[in-house]
C-alpha positions as CSV (number, residue, x, y, z in Angstrom):
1,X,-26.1,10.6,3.4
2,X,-25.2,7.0,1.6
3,X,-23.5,4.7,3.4
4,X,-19.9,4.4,3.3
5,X,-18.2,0.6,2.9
6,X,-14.8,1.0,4.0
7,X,-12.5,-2.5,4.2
8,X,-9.3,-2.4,5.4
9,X,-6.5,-4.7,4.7
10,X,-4.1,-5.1,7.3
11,X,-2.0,-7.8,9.0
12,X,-1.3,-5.9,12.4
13,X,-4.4,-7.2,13.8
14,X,-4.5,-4.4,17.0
15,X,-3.7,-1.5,14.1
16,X,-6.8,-3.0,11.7
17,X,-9.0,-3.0,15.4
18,X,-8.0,0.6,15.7
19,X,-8.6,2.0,12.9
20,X,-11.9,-0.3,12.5
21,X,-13.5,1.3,15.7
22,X,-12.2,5.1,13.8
23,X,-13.9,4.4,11.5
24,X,-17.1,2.8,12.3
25,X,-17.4,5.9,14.9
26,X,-17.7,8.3,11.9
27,X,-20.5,6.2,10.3
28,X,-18.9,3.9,7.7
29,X,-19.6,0.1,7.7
30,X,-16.1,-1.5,7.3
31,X,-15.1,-4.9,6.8
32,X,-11.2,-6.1,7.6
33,X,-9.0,-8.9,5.5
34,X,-5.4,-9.5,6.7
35,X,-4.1,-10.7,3.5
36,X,-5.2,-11.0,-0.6
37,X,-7.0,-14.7,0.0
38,X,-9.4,-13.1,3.2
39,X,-9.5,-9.8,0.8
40,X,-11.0,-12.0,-2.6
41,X,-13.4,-14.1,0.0
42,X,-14.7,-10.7,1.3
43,X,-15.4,-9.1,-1.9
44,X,-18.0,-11.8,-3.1
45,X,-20.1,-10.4,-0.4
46,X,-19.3,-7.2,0.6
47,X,-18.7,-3.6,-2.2
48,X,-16.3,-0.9,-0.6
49,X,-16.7,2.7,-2.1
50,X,-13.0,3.3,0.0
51,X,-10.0,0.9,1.5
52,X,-7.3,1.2,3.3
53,X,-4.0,-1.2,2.4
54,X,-1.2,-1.6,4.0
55,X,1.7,-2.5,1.4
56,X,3.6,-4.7,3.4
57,X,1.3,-7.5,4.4
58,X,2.9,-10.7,6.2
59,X,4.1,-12.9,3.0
60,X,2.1,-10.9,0.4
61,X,2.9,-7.5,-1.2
62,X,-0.2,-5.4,-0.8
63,X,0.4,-4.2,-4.4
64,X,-2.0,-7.0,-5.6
65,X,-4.9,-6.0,-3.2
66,X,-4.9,-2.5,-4.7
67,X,-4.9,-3.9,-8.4
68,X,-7.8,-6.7,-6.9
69,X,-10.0,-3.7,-5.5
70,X,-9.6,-1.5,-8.5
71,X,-10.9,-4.4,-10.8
72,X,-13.6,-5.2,-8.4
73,X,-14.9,-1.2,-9.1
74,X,-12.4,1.3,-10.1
75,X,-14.1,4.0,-8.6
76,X,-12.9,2.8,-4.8
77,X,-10.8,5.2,-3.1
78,X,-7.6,3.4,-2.2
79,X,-5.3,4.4,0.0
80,X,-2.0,2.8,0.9
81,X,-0.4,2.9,4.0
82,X,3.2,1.8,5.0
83,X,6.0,2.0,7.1
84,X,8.3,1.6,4.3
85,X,7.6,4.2,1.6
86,X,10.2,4.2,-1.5
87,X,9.2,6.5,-4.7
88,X,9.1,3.1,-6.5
89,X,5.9,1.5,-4.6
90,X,4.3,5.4,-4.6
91,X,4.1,5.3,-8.9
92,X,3.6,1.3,-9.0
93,X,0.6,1.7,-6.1
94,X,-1.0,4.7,-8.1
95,X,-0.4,3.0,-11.6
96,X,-2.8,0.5,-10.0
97,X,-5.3,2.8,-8.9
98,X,-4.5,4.2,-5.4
99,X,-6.0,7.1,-5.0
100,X,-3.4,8.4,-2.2
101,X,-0.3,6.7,-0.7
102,X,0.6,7.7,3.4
103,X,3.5,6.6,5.1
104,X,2.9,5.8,8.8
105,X,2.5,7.0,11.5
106,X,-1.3,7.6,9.9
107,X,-4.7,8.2,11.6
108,X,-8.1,7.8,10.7
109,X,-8.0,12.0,10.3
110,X,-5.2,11.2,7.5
111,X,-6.8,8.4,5.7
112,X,-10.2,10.4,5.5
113,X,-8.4,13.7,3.9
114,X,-6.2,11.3,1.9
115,X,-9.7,9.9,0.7
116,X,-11.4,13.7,-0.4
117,X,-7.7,14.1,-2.0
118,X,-8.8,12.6,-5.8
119,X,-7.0,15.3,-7.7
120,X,-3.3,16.4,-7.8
121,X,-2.1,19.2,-5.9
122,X,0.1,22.2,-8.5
123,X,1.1,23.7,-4.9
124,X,2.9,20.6,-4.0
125,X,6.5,21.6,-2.8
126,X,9.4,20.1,-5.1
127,X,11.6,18.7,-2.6
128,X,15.0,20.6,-2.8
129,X,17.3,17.6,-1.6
130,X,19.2,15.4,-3.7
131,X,18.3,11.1,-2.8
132,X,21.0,9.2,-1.2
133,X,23.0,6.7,-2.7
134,X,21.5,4.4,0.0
135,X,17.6,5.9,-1.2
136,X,18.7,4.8,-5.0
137,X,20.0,1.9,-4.5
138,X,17.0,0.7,-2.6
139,X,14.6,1.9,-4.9
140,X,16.2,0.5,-7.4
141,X,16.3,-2.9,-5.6
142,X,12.9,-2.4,-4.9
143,X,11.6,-1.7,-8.4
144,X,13.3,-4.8,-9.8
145,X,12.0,-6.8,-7.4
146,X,8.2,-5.5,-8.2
147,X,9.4,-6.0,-12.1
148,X,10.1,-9.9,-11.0
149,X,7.2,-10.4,-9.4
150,X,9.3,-10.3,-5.9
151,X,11.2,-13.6,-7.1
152,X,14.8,-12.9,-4.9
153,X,16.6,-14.7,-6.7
154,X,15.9,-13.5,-10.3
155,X,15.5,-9.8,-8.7
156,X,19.4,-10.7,-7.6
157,X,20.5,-12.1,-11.1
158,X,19.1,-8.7,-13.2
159,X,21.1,-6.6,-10.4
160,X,24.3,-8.5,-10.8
161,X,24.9,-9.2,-7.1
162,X,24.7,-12.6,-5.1
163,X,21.1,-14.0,-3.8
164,X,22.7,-13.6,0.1
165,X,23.7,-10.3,-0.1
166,X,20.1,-9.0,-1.8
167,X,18.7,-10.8,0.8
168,X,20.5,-9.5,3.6
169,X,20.0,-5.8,2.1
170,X,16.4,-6.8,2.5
171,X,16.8,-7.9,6.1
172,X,17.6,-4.4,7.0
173,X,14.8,-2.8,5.2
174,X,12.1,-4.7,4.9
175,X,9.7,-4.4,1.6
């Protein structure tokens, strides 16, 4: 079998150990970066055929980490993780090139199905609840910020509410 290059990008350092040590135990050779800067200085030296990137990383969106690693070789198998899933960071993280997107609680089992999961699933269920007001207004919130580049303050101005008030929405659910 060829060997498998796994990096993970993760800012919970005990998380990134755990899943590391998973991981290694199934044979891959895996590399970790805790934010874009440690992920650009590992690519020079190291290829990944998967990843695993977690989309909120401290002070960075882990958006750009999936569009870095799908440059570097769009065949990787990406797959997201977060605590903090929205319908808006699903369709930005696959436009990328994530090849599956997990909310956590995940385990290594998940990420490696997630990984053999390329193509689309017909049997999906449609989900037969209506979203919340609370849900739309959040994705919406989130969406514009992606669209500004996470910049508060104009993300505030094209929503037509005051900087404080996005940024105490934000507070309570964190991107």
């Amino acid at each position: 079998m060829a060997e498998r290059r796994l990096v993970i990008v993760e800012d919970d350092e005990a998380f990134a150990r755990t899943l590391r040590r998973s991981f290694e135990r199934r044979g891959y050779v895996v590399e970790t970066a805790r934010d874009p800067a440690a992920l650009d200085a590992l690519l020079v030296g190291f290829k990944p055929d998967h990843a695993v990137v977690d989309l909120r990383l401290e002070g960075a969106s882990g958006l750009g980490c999936i569009k870095t690693l799908h440059d570097a070789d769009a065949a990787t198998r990406i797959v997201v993780l977060t605590g903090f899933a929205s319908i808006a960071t699903a369709v930005e993280a696959i436009k990328l090139g994530a090849t599956n997107y997990l909310t956590k609680p995940a385990n290594s089992d998940d990420i490696e199905a997630a990984f053999a999961r390329v193509d689309g699933d017909t049997d999906t269920e449609l989900a037969a609840r209506p979203t919340s007001i609370k849900t739309l207004e959040w994705e919406r919130i989130h969406q514009t910020l992606a669209e500004t580049g996470f910049n508060i303050s104009e993300t505030a101005r094209r929503l037509g509410m005051h900087r404080r008030t996005l940024a105490r929405k934000l507070e309570k659910r964190h991107i």
